[in-house]
C-alpha positions in Angstrom: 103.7 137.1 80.4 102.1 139.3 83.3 103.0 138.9 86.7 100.7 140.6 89.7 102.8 140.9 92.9 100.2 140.8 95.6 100.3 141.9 99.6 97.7 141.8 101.9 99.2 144.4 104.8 97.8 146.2 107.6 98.6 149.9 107.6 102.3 149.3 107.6 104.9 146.5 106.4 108.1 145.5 107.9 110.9 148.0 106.5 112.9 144.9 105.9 110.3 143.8 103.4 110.6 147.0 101.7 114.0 146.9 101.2 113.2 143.5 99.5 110.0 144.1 97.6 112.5 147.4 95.8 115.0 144.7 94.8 112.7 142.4 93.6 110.9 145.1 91.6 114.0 146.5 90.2 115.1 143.2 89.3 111.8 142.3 87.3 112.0 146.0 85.5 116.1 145.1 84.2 114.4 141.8 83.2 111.9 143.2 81.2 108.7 141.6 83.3 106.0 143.4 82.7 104.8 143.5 86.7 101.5 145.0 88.4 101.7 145.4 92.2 99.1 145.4 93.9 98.8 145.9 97.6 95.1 145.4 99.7 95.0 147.1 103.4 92.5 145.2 106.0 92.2 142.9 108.6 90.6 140.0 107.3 93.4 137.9 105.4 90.8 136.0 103.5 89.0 138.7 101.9 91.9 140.4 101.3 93.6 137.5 99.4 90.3 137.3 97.3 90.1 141.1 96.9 93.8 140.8 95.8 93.0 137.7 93.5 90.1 139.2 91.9 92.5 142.3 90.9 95.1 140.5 89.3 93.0 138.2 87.1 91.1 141.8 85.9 94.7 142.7 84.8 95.3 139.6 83.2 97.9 138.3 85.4 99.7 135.1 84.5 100.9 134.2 87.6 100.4 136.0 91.0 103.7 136.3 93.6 101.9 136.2 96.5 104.5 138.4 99.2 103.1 138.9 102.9 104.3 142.4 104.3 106.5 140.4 107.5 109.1 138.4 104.7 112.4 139.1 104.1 113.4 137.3 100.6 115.8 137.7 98.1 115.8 139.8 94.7 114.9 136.3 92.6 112.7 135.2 94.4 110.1 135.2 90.9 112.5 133.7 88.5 113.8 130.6 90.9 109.8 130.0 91.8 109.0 130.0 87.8 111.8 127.9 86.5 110.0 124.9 88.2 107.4 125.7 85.7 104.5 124.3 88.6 101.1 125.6 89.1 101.5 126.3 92.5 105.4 126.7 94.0 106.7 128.1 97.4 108.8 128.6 99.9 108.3 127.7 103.2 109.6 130.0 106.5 109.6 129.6 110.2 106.2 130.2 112.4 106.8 133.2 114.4 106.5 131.9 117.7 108.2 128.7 119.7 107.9 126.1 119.2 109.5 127.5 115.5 108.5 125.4 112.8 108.1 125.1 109.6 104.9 126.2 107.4 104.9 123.1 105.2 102.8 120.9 105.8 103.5 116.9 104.1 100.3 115.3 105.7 96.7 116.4 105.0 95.8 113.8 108.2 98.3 114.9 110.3 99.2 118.3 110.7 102.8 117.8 112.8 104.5 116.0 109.9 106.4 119.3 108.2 108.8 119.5 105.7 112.4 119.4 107.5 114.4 119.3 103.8 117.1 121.8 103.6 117.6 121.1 99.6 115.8 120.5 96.5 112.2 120.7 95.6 109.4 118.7 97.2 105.9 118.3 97.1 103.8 119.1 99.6 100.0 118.7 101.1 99.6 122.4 102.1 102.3 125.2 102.7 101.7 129.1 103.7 101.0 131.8 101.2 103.5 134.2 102.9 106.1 133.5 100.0 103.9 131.6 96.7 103.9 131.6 93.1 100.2 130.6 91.7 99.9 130.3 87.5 95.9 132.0 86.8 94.9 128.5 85.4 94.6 127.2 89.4 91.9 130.5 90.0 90.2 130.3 86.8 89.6 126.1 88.0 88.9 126.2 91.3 85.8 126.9 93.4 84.9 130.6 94.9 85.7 131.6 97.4 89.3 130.8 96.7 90.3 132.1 100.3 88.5 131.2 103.8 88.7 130.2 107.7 87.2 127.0 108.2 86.4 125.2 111.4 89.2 122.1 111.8 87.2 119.6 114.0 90.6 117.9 114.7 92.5 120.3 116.4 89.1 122.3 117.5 90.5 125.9 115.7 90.1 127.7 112.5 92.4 126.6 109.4 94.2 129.5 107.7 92.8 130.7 104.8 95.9 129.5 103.1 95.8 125.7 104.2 92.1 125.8 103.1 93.5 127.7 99.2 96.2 124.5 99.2 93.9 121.8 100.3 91.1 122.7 97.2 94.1 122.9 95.1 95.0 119.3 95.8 91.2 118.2 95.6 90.9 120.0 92.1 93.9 118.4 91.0 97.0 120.5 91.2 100.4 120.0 93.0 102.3 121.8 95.6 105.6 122.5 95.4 108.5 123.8 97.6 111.7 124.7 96.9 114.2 124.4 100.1 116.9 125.5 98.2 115.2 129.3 98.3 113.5 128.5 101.7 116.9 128.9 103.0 117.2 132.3 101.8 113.5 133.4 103.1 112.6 134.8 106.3 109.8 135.8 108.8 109.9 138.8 109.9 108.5 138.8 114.4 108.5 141.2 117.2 110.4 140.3 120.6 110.2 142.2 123.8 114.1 142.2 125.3 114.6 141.8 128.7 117.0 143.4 130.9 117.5 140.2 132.3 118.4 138.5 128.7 121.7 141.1 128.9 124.7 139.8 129.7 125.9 142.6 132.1 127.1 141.6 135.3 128.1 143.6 138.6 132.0 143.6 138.9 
């Protein structure tokens, strides 16, 4: 078996994510995984997720770990997604900004309707790609492109390219997957500006 770990970054990553993505890496070398990572730098998530895809099937990946460069996660991260044995398994993570929620979605027809579980493994209508385990078989069956915006006439913005990857996964047949259990351990990685008035210093 051949796993491709693939991030699509900017010009930098979080150095939090680094930290993690060595773990992970020395992990899957004292496991004896034969890994290929494989970063893509740009601007446009979409084609980079294809770019990326594209790569990893040329070096006959069996599954891709799909790792965004703004997640913290832990050093198993691979081998508690695989032991599902799904197609397609995540974890979920909080947005970034408030209103924090989560980024698993339960209802194709109603977007609000996310996945509050704090245990177990559930399935799911759509879920981000920030933290994803995706066996080849799902690429090599469904349509190209694999990754784009699309217009959502409902909520009048673009879709993410990774709830329009989930929802022609669930028209082509395959299931979604989260595990809680590790979505516990997973997190999002967000800028803040501080305040001086956010200090708790007070005149004596």
């Amino acid at each position: 078996m051949k796993l491709a770990i693939c991030v699509p970054a900017r010009d930098t990553v979080q150095v939090g994510f680094a930290k993690c993505l060595a773990n992970l890496t020395a992990r899957l070398a004292k496991d004896n995984v034969d890994y290929e990572l494989i970063f893509n730098l740009g601007s446009v998530i979409p084609q980079q997720r294809n770019t990326l895809t594209e790569t990893a099937l040329e070096k006959k990946a069996d599954y891709i770990l799909w790792l965004d460069s703004d997640m913290h996660f832990p050093a198993t991260v691979f081998e508690r997604l695989k032991k599902h044995n799904q197609e397609i398994c995540a974890a979920t993570y909080s947005t970034r900004i408030k209103p924090q929620r989560s980024v698993a979605f339960l209802d194709n027809n109603n977007l609000d309707k996310r996945l509050a579980a704090k245990t177990g493994l559930h399935q799911v209508f759509a879920v981000g790609m920030g933290c994803m385990l995706v066996s080849r078989v799902v690429f090599e069956n469904l349509p190209k492109p694999w990754f784009q915006y699309i217009w959502n006439e409902d909520t009048k913005d673009l879709s993410g390219e990774d709830i329009y990857f989930c929802s022609q996964a669930n028209n082509t047949g395959f299931e979604i997957y989260v595990d809680a259990d590790l979505s516990n351990e997973v997190a999002h990685y967000g800028t803040k500006a501080y305040l001086i008035e956010e200090t708790n210093e007070s005149n004596r």
